[in-house]
N, C-alpha and C positions, 0 to 999 in steps of 0.2 A: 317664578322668575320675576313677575311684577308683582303681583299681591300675595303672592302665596297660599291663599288659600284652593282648596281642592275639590270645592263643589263648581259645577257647570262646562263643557266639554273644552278639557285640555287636549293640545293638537303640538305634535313636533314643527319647531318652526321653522328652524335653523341649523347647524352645524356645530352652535355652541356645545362644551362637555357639560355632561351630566343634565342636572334639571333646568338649568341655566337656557338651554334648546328649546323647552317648553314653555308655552303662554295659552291663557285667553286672548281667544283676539279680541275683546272687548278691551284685555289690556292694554294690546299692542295699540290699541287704535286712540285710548290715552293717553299711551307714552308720547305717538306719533304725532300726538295735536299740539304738544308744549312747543314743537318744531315748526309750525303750519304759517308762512308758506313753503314751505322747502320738504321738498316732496321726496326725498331719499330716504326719511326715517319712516313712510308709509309702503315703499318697495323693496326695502332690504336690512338687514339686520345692521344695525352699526357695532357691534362685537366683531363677529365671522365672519361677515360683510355678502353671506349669501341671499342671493334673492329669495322672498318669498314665495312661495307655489302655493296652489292649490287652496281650499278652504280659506286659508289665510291670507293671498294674497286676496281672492277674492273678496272677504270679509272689508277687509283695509281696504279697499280700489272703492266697497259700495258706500262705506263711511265717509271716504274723500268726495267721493259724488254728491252726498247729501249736502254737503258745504259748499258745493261751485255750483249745483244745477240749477239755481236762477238769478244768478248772475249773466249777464249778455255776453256772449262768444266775444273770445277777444281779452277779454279782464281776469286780471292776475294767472292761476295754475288752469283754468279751466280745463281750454285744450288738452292738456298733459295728463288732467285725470282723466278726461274724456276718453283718450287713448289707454289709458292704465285700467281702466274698468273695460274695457272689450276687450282686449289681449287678457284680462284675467277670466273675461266670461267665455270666452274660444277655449281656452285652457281649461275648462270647467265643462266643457260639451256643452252648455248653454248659447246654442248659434242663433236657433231663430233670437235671443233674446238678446244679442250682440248686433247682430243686423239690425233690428228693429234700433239700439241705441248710436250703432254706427249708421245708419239710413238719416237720421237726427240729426246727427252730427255733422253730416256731409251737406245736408240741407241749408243747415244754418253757417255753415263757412260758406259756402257759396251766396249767399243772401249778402252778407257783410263784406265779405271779402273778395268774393268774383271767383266764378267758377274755374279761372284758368291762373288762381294767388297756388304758391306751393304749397300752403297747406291744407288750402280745398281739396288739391290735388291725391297730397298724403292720407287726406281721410276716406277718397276716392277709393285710392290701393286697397286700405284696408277693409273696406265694405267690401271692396272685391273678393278680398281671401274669407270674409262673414260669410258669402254667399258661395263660395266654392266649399268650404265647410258644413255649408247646410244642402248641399246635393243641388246647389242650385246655379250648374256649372255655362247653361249658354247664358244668365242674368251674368254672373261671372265674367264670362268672353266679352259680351256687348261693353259691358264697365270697363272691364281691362284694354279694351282697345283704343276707346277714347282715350281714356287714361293717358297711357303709356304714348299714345301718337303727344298728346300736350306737354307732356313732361319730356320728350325729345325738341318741343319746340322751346318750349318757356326754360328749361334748365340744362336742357344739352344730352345725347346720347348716352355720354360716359358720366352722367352725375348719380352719385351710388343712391339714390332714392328712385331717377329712371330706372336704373339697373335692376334693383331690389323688385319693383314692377314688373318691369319684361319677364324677370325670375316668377312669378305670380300667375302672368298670362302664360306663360309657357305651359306653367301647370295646371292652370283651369283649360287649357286645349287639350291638354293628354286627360285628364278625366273625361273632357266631353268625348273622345276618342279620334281624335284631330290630330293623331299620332307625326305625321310629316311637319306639320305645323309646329306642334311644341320642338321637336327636337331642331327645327332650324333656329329658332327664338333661343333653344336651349345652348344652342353650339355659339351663335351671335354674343350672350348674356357672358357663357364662362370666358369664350376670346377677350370679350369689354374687359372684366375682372381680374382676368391674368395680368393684361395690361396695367390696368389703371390702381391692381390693390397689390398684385403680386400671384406668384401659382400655388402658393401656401395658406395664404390668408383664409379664412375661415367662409368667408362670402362667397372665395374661388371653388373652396371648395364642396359647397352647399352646392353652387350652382352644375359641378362635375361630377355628381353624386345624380341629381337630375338627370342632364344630360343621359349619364350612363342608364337609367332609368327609361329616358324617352326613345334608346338606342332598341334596349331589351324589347319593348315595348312594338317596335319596327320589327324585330327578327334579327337586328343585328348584334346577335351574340359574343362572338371575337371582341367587336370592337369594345360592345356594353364591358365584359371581362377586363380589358385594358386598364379602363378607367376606374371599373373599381376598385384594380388591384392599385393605381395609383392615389387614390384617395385612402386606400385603407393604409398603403405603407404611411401619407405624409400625415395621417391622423395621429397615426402609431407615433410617428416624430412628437410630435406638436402636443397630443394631449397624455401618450401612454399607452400601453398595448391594453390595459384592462379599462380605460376609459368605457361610457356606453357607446359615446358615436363611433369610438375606434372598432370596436364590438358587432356596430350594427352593421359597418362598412365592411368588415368581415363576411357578415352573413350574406349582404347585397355581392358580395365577389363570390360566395360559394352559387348560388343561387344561379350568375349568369354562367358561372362553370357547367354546373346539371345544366341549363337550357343550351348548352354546345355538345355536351354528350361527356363531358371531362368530370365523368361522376367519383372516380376515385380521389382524383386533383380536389373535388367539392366537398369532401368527409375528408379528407388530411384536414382543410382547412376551418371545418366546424369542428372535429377535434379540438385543433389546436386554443379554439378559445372557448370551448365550454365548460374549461374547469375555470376559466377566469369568469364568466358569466355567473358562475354557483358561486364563484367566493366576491364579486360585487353585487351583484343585483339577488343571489338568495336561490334558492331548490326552488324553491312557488313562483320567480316571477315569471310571466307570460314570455317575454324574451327568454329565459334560462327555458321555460317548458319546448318554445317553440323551435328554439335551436337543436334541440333533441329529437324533436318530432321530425324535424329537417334530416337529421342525420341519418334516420330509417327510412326516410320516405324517398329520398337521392342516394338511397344505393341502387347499385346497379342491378 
């Protein structure tokens, strides 16, 4: 795609057709420097315009770092790689090594900028979800708490960056097993969202996907069922019935079906999407395996 040649490990990058989808990422990361500072030819394909994942995003996120990291917080893309190499290194399972860059990162905005600027704040959040990532869920809580109490002062309840937050601590209390805790946070977060983004919106519906989650989690089955049956239909809308999240939101509504006893209602509804599972995601992958395994394991 860039140089063409064929020795050293080629990775699918993108969604382009044919060979066009494949690179070096040593390429990608000289195609993406003729651009620098502008940091969209380092995170997404400018052909297909799909973002990069894995290997590659990573690769790219570590090569942008190499050119901002000793520059002083504050100047030019810093920030932004900053953030683009931990969300590649989360996505990558590499957490302690995310934390330890996001721990860094949160230090030195607070130095410069005060501990209570929005974007000290932002790097706050995110070291929180480092450390709920690395199993390290009451560090998680304590961070989140502060957090989220300054970001309803300094930016207001309803600002989608508080919210994003609250959505975070919600979920670092239901890991730490804080079950009543996350789900009131959760129910507070999706009401914000409906409001302030709409009941469709992708943020709503992350956070009623939760919720429904924090319900199961309670014992309250019916109601978990409700919600996921309503995230699954407005997914369905929005992205497509064989979408994956549409898919996973399927699973999550069979799943609180069996935990009500509604095990026939719960195999109509993994049926229904496991032939679209094998014709997107493939016979091998872990979700196509695992919706199978489901369909044996929730019969009656």
């Amino acid at each position: 795609r860039v140089c063409g040649r064929r020795e050293g490990t080629v990775l699918q990058v993108c969604s382009c057709p044919k060979s066009r989808g494949y690179a070096h990422v040593e390429c990608l990361t000289q195609l993406a420097a003729y651009s620098w500072p502008e940091l969209a030819p380092w995170q997404a394909c400018s052909g297909c315009k799909r973002p990069y994942t894995g290997d590659a995003a990573l690769g790219l996120a570590r090569a942008a770092w190499v050119r901002v990291k000793s520059k002083p917080e504050g100047s030019g893309p810093r920030g932004q790689v900053a953030t683009m190499l931990a969300k590649a290194l989360l996505a990558s399972g590499s957490y302690e090594e995310a934390t330890r860059h996001l721990s860094l990162t949160h230090a030195s905005r607070a130095r410069t900028l005060g501990p209570r600027h929005k974007d000290t704040l932002l790097a706050a959040n995110n070291l929180g979800a480092a450390l709920h990532a690395s199993g390290r869920f009451e560090d998680a809580v304590r961070l989140f708490t502060i957090t989220h109490q300054s970001q309803q002062q300094v930016l207001g309840p309803d600002h989608v960056e508080t919210l994003q937050t609250a959505n975070n601590f919600a979920a670092a209390l239901r890991a730490a097993g804080r079950h009543d805790e996350a789900a009131d946070i959760h129910q507070a977060t999706w009401e914000a969202r409906v409001r302030v983004l709409g009941e469709d919106h992708p943020r709503t519906l992350q956070s009623a996907n939760n919720l429904a989650a924090a319900l199961d989690a309670q014992g309250h089955h019916d109601r978990a069922a409700s919600v996921h049956a309503g995230v699954w239909r407005a997914r369905a809308r929005q992205l497509g019935a064989d979408h994956p999240e549409t898919l996973a939101s399927a699973n999550n509504y069979a799943a609180a079906l069996h935990a009500q006893g509604e095990h026939a209602k719960a195999i109509d509804v993994l049926r229904e999407t496991s032939a679209q599972r094998h014709a997107v995601l493939g016979a091998d992958h872990p979700d196509t395996l695992q919706c199978e395994n489901n369909q044996i394991t929730r019969r009656p």
